[in-house]
N, C-alpha and C positions, 0 to 999 in steps of 0.2 A: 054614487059619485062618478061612476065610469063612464057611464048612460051621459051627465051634463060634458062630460070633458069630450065626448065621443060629439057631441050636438054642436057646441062648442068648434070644435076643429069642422067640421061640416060646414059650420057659417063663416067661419075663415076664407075656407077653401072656393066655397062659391062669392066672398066678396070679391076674392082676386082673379076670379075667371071671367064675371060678370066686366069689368072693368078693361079685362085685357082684348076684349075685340076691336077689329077697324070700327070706326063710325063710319056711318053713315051720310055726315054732314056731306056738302059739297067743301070745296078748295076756295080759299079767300080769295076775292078777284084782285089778281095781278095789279099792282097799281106802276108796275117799274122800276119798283127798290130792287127785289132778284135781279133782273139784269144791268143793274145801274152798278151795283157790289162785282158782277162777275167783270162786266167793264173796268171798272175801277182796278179790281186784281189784275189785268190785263195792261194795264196803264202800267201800274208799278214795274210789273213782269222786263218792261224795256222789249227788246230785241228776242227777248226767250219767245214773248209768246207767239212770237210764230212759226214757231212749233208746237207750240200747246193748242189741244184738239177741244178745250173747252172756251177757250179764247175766240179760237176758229168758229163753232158753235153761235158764241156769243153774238160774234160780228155778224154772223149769217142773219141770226134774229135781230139785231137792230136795224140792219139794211131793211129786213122786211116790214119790219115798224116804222121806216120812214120815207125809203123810196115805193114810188107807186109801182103797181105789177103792171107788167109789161099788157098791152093788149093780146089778148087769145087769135090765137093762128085760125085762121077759118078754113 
């Protein structure tokens, strides 16, 4: 009886370690919702956030998703 309990907890133990690694997959591509929420939180925020550093962040990345880059200095 020992032996199936002792088996038993073995396949336990490797179902929940099998399961607990990173994947491998890649990252769903960006469609805009992430930084449309942190904008949005931004918005509410009023006058706070600027002083908030994820705000700041935020706005960095939409400027660079909509204004063009500047031309390279030669």
């Amino acid at each position: 009886m020992h032996g199936r309990a002792a088996i038993a907890l073995a396949a336990a133990l490797a179902g929940c370690t099998l399961g607990s690694g990173t994947s491998n997959l890649p990252p769903p591509p960006d469609d805009g919702t992430a930084l449309d929420a942190r904008l949005d939180r931004c918005a509410a925020l009023g006058a706070e956030a600027a002083g908030d550093p994820d705000c700041q962040s935020a706005w960095d990345e939409a400027r660079r998703r909509i204004l063009p880059l500047p031309p390279a200095e030669k």
